[in-house]
C-alpha positions in Angstrom: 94.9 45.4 9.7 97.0 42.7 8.0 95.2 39.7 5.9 95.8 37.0 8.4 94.3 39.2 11.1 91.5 40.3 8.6 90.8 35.9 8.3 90.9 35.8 12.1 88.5 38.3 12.6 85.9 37.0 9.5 86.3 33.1 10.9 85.4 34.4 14.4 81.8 36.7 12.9 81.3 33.2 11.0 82.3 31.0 13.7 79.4 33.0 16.1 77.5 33.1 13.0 77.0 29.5 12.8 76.4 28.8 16.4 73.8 31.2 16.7 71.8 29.2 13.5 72.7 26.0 15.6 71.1 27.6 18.5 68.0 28.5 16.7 68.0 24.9 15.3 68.2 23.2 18.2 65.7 25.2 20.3 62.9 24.9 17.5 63.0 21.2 17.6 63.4 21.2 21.0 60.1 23.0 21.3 58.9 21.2 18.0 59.7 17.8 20.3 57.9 19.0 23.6 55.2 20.3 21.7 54.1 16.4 20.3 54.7 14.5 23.6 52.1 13.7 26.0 50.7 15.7 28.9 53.4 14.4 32.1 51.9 12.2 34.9 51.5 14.1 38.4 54.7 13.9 39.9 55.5 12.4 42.8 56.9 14.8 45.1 57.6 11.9 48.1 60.4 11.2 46.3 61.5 14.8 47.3 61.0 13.7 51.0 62.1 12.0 53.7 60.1 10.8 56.5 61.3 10.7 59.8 60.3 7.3 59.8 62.1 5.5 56.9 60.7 4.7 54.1 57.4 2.0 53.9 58.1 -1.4 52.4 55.4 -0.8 49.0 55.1 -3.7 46.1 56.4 -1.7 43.0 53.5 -0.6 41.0 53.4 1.1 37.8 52.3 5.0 38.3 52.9 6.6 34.4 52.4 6.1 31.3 56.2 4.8 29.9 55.6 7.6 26.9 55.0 10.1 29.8 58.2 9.3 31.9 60.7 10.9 29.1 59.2 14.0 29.0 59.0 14.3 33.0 62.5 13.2 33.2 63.6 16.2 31.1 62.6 18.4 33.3 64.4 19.6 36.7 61.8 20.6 39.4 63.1 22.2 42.7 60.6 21.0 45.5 59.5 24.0 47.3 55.6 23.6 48.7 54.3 21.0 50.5 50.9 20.4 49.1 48.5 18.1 47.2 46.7 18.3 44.2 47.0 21.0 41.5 48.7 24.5 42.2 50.6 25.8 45.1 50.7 24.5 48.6 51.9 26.2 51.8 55.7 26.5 52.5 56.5 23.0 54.1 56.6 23.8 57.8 53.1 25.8 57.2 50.1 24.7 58.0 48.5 24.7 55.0 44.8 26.4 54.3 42.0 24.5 55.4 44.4 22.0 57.5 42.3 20.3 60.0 42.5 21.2 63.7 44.2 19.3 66.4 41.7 16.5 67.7 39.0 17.5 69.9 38.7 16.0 73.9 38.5 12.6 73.6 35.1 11.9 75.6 37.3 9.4 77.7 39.5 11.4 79.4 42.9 9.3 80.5 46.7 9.3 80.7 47.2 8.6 77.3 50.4 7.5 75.7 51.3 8.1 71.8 53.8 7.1 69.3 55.3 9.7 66.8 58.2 12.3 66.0 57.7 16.1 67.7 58.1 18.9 65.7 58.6 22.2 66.9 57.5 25.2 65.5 60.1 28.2 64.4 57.3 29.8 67.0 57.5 27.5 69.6 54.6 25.6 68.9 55.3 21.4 69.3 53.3 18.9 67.7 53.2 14.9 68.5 53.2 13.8 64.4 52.3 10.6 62.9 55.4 11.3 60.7 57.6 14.5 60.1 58.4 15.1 56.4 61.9 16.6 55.8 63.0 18.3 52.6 66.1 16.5 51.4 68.2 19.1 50.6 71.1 20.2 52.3 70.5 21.5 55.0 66.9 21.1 55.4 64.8 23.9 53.9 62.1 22.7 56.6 59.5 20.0 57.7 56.1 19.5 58.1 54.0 17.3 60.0 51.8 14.6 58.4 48.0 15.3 58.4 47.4 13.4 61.8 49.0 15.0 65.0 48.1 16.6 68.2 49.6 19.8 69.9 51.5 19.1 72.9 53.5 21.0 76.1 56.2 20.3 78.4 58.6 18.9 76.1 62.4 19.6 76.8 64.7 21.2 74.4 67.3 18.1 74.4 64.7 15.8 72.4 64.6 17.9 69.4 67.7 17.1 67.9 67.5 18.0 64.4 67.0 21.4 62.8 65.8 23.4 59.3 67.4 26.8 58.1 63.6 27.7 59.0 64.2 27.1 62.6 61.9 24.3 63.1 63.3 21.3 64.8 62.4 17.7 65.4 63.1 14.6 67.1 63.9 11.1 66.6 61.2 8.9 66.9 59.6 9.1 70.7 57.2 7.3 72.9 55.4 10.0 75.4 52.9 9.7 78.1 50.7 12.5 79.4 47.3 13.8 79.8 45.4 14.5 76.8 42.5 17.9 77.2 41.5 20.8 75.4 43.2 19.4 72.0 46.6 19.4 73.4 48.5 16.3 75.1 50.6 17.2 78.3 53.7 15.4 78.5 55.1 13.8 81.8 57.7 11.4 80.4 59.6 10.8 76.9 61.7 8.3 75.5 63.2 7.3 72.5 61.2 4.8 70.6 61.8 3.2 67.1 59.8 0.1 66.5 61.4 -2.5 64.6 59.6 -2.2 60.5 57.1 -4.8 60.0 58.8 -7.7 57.6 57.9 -7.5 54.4 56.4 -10.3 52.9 55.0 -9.9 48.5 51.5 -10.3 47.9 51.2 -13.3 45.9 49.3 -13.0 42.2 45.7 -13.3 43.2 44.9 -15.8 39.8 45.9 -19.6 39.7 48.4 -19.9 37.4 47.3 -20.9 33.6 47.9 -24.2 32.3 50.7 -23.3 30.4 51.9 -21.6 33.2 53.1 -18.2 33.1 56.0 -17.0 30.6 59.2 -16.0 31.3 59.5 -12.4 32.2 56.4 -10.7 31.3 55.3 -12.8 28.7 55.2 -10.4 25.8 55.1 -12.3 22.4 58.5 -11.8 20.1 57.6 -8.9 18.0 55.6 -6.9 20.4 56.6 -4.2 21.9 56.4 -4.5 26.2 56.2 -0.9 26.6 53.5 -0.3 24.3 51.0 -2.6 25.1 51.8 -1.7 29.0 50.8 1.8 27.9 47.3 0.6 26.3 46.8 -1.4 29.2 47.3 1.3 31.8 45.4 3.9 30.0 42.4 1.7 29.6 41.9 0.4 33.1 43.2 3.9 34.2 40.2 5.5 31.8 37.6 3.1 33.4 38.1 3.9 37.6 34.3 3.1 37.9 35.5 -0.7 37.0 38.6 -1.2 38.1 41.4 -0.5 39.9 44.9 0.1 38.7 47.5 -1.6 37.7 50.2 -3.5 39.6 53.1 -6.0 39.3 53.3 -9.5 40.9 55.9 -12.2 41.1 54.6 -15.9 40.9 58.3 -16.9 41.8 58.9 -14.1 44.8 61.1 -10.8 44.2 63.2 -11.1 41.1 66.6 -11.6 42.1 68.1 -11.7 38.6 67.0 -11.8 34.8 65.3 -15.3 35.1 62.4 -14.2 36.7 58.1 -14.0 36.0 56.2 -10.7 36.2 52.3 -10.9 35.5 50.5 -7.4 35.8 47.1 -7.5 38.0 43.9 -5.9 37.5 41.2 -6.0 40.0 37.5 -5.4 38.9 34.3 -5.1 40.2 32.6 -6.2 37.4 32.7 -9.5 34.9 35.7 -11.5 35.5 35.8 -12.9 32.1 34.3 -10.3 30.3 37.4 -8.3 31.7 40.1 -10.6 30.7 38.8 -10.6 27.5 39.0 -7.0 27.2 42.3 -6.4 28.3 43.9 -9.5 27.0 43.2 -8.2 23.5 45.8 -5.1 24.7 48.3 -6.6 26.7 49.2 -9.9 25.2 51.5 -10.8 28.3 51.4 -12.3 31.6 48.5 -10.6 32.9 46.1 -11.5 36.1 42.3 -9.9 35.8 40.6 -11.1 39.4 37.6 -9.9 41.4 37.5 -7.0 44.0 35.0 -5.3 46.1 36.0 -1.7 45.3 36.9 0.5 42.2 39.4 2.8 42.4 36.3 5.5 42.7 34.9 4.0 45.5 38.0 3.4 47.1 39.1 7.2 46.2 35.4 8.3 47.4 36.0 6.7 50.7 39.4 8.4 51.8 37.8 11.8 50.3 34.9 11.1 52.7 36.8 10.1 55.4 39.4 12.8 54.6 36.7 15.5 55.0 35.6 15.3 58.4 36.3 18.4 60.4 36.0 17.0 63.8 39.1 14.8 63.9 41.8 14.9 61.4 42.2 11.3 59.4 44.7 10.7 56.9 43.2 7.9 54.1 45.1 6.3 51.5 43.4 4.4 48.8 45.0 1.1 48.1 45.3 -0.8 45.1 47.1 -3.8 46.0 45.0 -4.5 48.9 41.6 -2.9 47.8 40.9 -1.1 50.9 41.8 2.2 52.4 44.0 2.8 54.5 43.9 4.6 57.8 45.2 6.9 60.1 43.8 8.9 63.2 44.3 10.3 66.3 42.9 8.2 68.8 40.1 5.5 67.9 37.6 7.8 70.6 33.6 7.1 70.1 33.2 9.5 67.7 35.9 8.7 65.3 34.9 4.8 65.3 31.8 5.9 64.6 33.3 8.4 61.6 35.1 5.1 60.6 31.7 2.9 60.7 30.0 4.6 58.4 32.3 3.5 55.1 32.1 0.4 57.0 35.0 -1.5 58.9 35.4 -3.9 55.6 36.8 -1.5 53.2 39.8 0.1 56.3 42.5 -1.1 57.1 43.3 0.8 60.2 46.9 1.7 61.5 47.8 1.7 65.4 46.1 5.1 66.5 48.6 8.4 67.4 47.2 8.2 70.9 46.2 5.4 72.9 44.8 5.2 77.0 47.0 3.7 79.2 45.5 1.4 81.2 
């Protein structure tokens, strides 16, 4: 071998050489640098899905810690379950374990008439759903209906319009009419149906505004870091549920439509009002709005569990914070689900229209 091939060869070994000791490098502080960052906020897998019905108009509230969002963003997750809570999940599309049944009889049997999507089954089983959930990728993977939904016949083939490699298929949005027995709703007519989305009007900040009125942006003194102090906020009123509820954003001025704008955070509680502010103005040094409410985020999260566990008649709850009530979703508002409702008492629900309704 000649000497210029010999310096070829030994520049290569040292040329690998080197990357490999880079390699090593670079994963030990990358495992050094995962090692010191905080445990990651539950993710939000709705952002992996798509509801048949379009997306609902929601105030933007702050779900994680800012420290927490880095070390979710570096990592890639591939949506493949359809489940709450920690662990697993069935395959969207399956009903998962312990799912409640279709609604029982209604004691007042009528023609009824419903609003939803319908799903159908790779089996051939179709549901009337609240809402479908779709898996964004490309094609669907598959869909799954939302807790609240009844089993229905006599739906034809043309109204199921889109499709998942897993063979289920749904509609567009649909009125039907039919009789409702037995847990399943028997469908005489069908049309298309898409309601036109409730306007959407900002809450305004629940405090008068101070006598100084409120600062530009959020309000954070020069020298202080926004980020930061948001964190201690969050974690505090987030590590004192039995108080108060969570944190959201207001705008005194309306939706910021530029960089001039006002932000004040808002904090409900259920106990002292001053006492409160006091306590978590020493944290957050910004715009910030502490005013009474009639629930904690544990009551409020007690309630939907409560209401979420009743066998008879599947209801869908949703604790929330803006609006310090629960919200609600059933099948039909028969006896005995306005008497599952009346005992959290009516005050604390706010109650969407009902899947099924009787025509009269």
């Amino acid at each position: 071998m000649s000497e210029r091939a010999k310096r070829r060869a030994s520049e290569r070994i040292r040329g690998h050489s080197m990357s490999d000791n880079l390699d090593r490098v670079l994963n030990a502080a990358g495992g050094a640098w995962r090692a010191d960052q905080p445990p990651p906020p539950d993710v939000d897998t709705s952002r992996f899905l798509r509801s048949t019905h379009g997306p609902r108009a929601r105030v933007w509230a702050p779900i994680a810690a800012v420290a927490g969002v880095a070390a979710v963003l570096a990592v890639v997750v591939l949506p493949i379950a359809f489940g709450g809570g920690g662990g697993g999940g069935a395959p969207l599309g399956a009903e998962p374990s312990g799912s409640p049944e279709p609604a029982a009889t209604p004691v007042r049997s009528a023609p009824m008439e419903g609003f939803g999507t319908l799903l159908r089954e790779a089996d051939g089983t179709m549901k009337l759903c609240r809402e479908v959930m779709v898996l964004t990728s490309l094609p669907p993977a598959g869909a799954g209906c939302s807790p609240v939904f009844v089993l229905v016949t006599g739906v034809g083939d043309e109204w199921f319009t889109q499709e998942a490699t897993s063979g289920q298929r749904w509609s567009e949005p649909v009125r039907v009419e039919g009789s409702y027995g037995a847990g399943t709703l028997a469908v005489t007519k069908v049309e298309a149906a898409r309601p036109d989305p409730p306007a959407y009007v900002e809450p305004p900040v629940p405090c008068p505004e101070p006598p100084a009125g409120w600062a530009p942006g959020y309000g954070v003194p020069a020298g202080q870091d926004q980020f930061t102090t948001f964190n201690a906020l969050a974690e505090h009123v987030r590590g004192n549920p039995d108080r108060f509820t969570d944190v959201w954003e207001g705008h005194p001025d309306g939706p910021p439509k530029g960089e001039d704008y006002r932000a004040v955070y808002v904090v409900g509680t259920t106990g002292d009002v001053d006492q409160a502010r006091a306590e978590l103005t020493a944290m957050y040094p910004g715009n910030l709005c502490v005013h009474q409410v009639a629930y904690s985020w544990t009551k409020l999260t007690e309630i939907a569990d409560q209401l979420q566990s009743v066998s008879s008649t599947p209801i869908q709850a949703e604790a929330l914070v803006i609006e310090n009530k629960v919200r609600v979703n059933v099948v039909a508002l028969d006896p005995p689900t306005s008497a599952t409702l009346d005992t959290v008492g009516r005050d604390a629900l706010i109650i969407d229209e009902p899947l099924l309704k009787w025509l009269e």
